[in-house]
N, C-alpha and C positions, 0 to 999 in steps of 0.2 A: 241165664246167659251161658254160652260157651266159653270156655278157657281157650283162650289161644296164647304160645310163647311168641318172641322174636329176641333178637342180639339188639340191642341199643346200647351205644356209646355215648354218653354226655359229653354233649360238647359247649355246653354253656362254659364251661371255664374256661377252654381252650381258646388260643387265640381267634380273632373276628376274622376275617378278612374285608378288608373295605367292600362296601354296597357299591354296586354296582348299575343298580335299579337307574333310570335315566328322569323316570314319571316323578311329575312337578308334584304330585298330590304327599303327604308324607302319610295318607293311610293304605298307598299302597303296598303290596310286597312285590318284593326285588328277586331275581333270579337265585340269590346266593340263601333266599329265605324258603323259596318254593322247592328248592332242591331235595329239602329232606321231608316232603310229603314223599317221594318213589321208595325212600326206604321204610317208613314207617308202617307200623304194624299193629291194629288194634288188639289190647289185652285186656280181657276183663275174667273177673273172680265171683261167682254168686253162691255163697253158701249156704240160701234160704232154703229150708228144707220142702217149703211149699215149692219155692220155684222148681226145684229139682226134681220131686216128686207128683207134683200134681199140675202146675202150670206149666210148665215145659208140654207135656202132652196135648195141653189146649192150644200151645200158640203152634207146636206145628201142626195143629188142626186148621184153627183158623190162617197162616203163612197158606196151606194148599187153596182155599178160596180164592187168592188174591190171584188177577191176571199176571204172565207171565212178563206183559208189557208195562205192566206198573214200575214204574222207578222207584226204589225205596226213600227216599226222598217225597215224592209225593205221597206216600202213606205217613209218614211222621206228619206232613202240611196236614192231610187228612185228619190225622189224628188230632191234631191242636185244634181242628176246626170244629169238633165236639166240645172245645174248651172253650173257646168263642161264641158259641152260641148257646152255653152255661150260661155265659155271662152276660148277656144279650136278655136272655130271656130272664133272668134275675132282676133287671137294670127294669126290664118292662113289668113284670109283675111283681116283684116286691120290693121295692126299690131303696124299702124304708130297712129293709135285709132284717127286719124282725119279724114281719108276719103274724101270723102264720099264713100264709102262701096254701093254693092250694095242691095239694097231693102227689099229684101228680107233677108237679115241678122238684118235688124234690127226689122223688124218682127217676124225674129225668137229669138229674145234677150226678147222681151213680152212675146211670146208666152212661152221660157222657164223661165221667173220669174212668170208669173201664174199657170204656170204647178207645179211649186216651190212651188207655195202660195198653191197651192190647195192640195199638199200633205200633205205641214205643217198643215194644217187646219184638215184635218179628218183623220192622223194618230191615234190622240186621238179616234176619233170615230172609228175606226178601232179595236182600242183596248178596248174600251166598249163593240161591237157588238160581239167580238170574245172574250171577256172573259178574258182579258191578260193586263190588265194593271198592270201596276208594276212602281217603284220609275225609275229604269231603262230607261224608254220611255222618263219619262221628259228628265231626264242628256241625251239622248240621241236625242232629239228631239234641246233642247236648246244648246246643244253644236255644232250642224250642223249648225244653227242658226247662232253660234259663227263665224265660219268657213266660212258663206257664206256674212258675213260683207261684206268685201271689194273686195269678186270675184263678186256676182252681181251688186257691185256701177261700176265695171270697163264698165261693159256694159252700164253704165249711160254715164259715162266718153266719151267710144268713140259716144253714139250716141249724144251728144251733139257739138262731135265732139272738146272738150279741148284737145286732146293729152294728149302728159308726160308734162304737164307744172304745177305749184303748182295749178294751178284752177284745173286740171283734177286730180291732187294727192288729194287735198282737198275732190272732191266730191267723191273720191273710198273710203278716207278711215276716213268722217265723221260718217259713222253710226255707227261707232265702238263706239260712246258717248254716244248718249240714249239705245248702247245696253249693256253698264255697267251699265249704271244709272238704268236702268232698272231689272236688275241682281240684280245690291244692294239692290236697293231696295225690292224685290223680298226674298233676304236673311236676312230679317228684320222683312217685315211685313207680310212673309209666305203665300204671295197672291202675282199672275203675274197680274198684274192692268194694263189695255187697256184703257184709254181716250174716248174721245167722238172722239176726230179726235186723229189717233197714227199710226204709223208708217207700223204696218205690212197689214192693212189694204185701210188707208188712203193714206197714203206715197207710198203704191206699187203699187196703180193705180195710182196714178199720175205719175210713174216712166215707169210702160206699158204706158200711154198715149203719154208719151215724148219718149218713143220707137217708137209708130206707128207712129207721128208726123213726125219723123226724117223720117221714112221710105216713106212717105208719101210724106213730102213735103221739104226732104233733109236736112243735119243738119244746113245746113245754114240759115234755119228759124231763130236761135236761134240767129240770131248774126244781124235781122233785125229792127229797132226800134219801139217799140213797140207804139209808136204812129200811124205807118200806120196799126195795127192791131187794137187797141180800139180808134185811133183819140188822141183828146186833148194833141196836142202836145206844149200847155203851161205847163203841169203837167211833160209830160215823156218827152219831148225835143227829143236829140236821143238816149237814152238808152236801150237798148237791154234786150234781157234775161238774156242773160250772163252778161252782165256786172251787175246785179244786182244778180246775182246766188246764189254767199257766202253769202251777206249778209239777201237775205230770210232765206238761210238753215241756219243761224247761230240764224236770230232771234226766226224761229221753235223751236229752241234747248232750249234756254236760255226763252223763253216766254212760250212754249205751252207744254215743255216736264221736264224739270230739277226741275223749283220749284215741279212739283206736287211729283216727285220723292224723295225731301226733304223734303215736307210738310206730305208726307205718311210716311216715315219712322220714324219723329221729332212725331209722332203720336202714332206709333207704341212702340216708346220706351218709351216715355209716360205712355202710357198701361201698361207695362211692369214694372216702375217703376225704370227706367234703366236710367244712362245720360246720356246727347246727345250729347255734345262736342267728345267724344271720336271716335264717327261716322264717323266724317269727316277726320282722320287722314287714314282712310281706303281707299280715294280715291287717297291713295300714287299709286299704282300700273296704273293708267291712266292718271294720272299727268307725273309720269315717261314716258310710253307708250306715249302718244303725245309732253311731250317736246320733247325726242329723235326724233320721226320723224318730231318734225318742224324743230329742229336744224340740222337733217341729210340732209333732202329733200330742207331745204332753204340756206343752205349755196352754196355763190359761188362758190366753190372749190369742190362739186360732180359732179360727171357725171350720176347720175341716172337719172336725167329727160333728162340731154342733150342728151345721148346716147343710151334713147328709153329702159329703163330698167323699167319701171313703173311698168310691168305685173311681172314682178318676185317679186319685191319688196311686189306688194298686195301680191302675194302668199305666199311670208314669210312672211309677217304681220298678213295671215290670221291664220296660226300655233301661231304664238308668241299671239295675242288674245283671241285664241281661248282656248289656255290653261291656259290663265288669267280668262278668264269667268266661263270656266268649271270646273274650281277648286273651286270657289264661290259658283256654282250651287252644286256641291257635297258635300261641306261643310252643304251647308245649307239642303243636303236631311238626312244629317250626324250627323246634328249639331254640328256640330266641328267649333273652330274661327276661321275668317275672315282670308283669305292668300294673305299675302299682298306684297305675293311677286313670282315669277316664272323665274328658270335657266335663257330663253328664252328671257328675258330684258337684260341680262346682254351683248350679243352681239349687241342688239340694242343699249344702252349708248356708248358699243365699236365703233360702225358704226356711231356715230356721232358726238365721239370725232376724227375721224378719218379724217372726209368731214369738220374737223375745226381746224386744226393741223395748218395751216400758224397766228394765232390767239393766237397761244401758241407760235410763234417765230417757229417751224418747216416745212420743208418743206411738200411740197401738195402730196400726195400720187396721182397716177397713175389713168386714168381710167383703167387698166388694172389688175391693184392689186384693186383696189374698188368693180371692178366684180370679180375678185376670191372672193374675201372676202365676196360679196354677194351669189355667189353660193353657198359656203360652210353654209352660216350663213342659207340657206335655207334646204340644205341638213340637217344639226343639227338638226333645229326647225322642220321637217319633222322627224327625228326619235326619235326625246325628245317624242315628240306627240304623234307617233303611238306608241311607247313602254310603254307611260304612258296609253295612252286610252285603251291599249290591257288591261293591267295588274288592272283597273279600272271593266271595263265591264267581267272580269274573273271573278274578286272578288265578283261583284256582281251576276252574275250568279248561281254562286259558292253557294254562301250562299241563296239568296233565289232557287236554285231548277229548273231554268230558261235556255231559250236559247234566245241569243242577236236578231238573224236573221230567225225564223222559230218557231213556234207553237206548242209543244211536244206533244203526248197524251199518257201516259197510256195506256200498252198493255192491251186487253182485257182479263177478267179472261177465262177458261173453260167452267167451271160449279159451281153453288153454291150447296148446298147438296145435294137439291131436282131432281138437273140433270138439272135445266134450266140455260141456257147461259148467264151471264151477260156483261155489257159492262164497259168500264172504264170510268173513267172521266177526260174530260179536262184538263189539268194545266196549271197554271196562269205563265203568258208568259212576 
């Protein structure tokens, strides 16, 4: 990614001025909120040395394919629609997410998370080349982002071959952590900050690599000791991949991604001349967000993993995150404070006091009432989402002069006085 600077003033502490908005809806935005999308300025830091060095070169390879009438926005949709039909074809052919599946599906599980990668990567350049960048792209870029948390971990999931078990829940719906921390931070220090080794990069080839692998040499590599593959089997004895799985991705998190997420933003406020205790009272809403699912998903008394419901479960997880993130990210294109809270939690707390009711002295709810309860709780967070993101992407539309999915131009004039034909010009999209 490109570096780009701009001047930002925080104005979060600074007096509000009354809303002015008139719209009965309270998820709309008001005049006094859309204002500070015209000065806003996207900043981002990538210091992966692959990016720099070797993917940079690919994506404005592939960026020149793209038609000029493509809306960068539509390449992001595009791109998440290789993640969709990951999971589609997952859901149809391996459904039980152990397998082994045949070969080629997990082929195509890489093939569509770099197809993924490479859209997210030069949508932005998309929208330099064509003249169209707008505050819009990010929220719209980083909220698919959101979205695609725990649908592409599921392709992890089955090619590793965990199933619905808390290891395969685990590895669908860890990335949902460094992609808050990441968020937060982001709405702080008004830079998206990339590591030398981070996730979208580093993390999704090794995630293609564990696709092809699977594909290649079946998932039951994963579960073979890894001493007959490096030796020194005084060091690794018999422990596998998997059984060492959580605890690499956990030390990732807590080692190579979280402080630096603290240590930038404890920075930033700094700068700011702002205190920094109050920061952390903001990681309420993922505190929430994963105790629920560890107390929903580990309690004895669900049937979500036993009864093979995993893949719905990530799909309402990925709404309920998604509009946790993206409320942050708007906030902060907004600057408006920190929302520390979203409808979309409140059935998830329900759904886990629910899988823990014999705990309270009552009796175990039903697998059959657990999945009503789940469907509907998906259905919800599938129309909370779309009726919020519609009414988001209007708004801003709206007010800057824009179209979400398509590139406007300016009809051409006639003639200017002299009789010569002129042409119109572009608009920023």
């Amino acid at each position: 990614m490109a570096t780009t600077s701009s001047s930002w003033v925080d104005t979060r502490t600074m007096h509000q001025k009354p809303l002015r908005d008139k719209r009965k809806s309270s998820e709309s935005l008001s005049d006094d909120q859309l204002v500070h999308l015209k000065s806003y300025r996207y900043q981002s830091v990538d210091k992966s040395l692959i990016s720099r060095y070797i993917l940079k070169h690919y994506w404005n390879f592939m960026v020149e394919l793209l038609p000029r009438s493509l809306a960068p926005n539509a390449v992001t949709l595009i791109g998440f629609g290789f993640i969709l039909t990951n999971v589609a074809c997952l859901s149809y052919f391996m459904p039980d997410l152990v397998g082994p599946g045949p070969s080629w599906l997990y082929y195509s599980f890489a093939f569509g998370l770099w197809a993924y990668s490479t859209m997210d990567n030069i949508d932005g350049k998309q929208a330099r080349r064509t003249g169209s960048s707008s505050p819009l792209g990010e929220l719209f870029d980083h909220g698919i982002d959101s979205l695609n948390c725990t649908l592409a971990s599921l392709c992890e999931t089955a090619s590793m071959g965990l199933g619905p078990t808390r290891a395969g829940a685990f590895t669908a719906l860890i990335p949902c952590l460094p992609m808050f921390f990441s968020t937060w931070e982001t709405y702080h220090s008004h830079v998206l900050y990339l590591g030398y080794f981070n996730g979208p990069t580093e993390g999704l080839i090794i995630a293609c690599s564990l696709m092809i692998a699977s594909g290649y040499y079946g998932p039951e590599v994963w579960t073979r000791p890894l001493s007959t593959l490096l030796g020194h089997t005084e060091f690794f004895a018999d422990y596998s991949i998997r059984d060492i799985w959580i605890t690499v991705i956990l030390a990732s998190f807590f080692i190579a991604h979280l402080p630096f997420c603290i240590y930038n933003v404890v920075e930033a406020r700094r700068k700011q001349k702002l205190p920094v205790l109050p920061v952390f009272l903001e990681w309420t809403p993922i505190i929430i967000f994963t105790t629920s699912c560890v107390f929903w998903l580990g309690s004895p008394h669900t049937s979500i993993l036993s009864e093979n419901r995993l893949v719905l479960f990530c799909l309402t997880m990925s709404f309920v995150f998604g509009r946790m993130t993206t409320k942050i990210i708007l906030a902060h294109l907004t600057r408006q404070p920190f929302p520390y809270w979203t409808v979309l939690l409140a059935p998830l707390i329900g759904g886990a006091v629910l899988a823990n009711l014999p705990s309270f002295g009552l009796p175990a709810i039903t697998a059959t009432q657990e999945l009503y309860y789940l469907r509907a709780y998906f259905l919800f967070a599938f129309a909370v989402y779309s009726r919020w993101a519609m009414l988001v992407i209007n708004a801003i539309c709206g007010y800057l002069g824009i179209r979400c999915l398509s590139i406007p131009y300016t009809p051409p004039t006639k003639s200017d006085p002299n009789g010569n034909a002129t042409n119109g010009k572009k608009r920023e999209a």
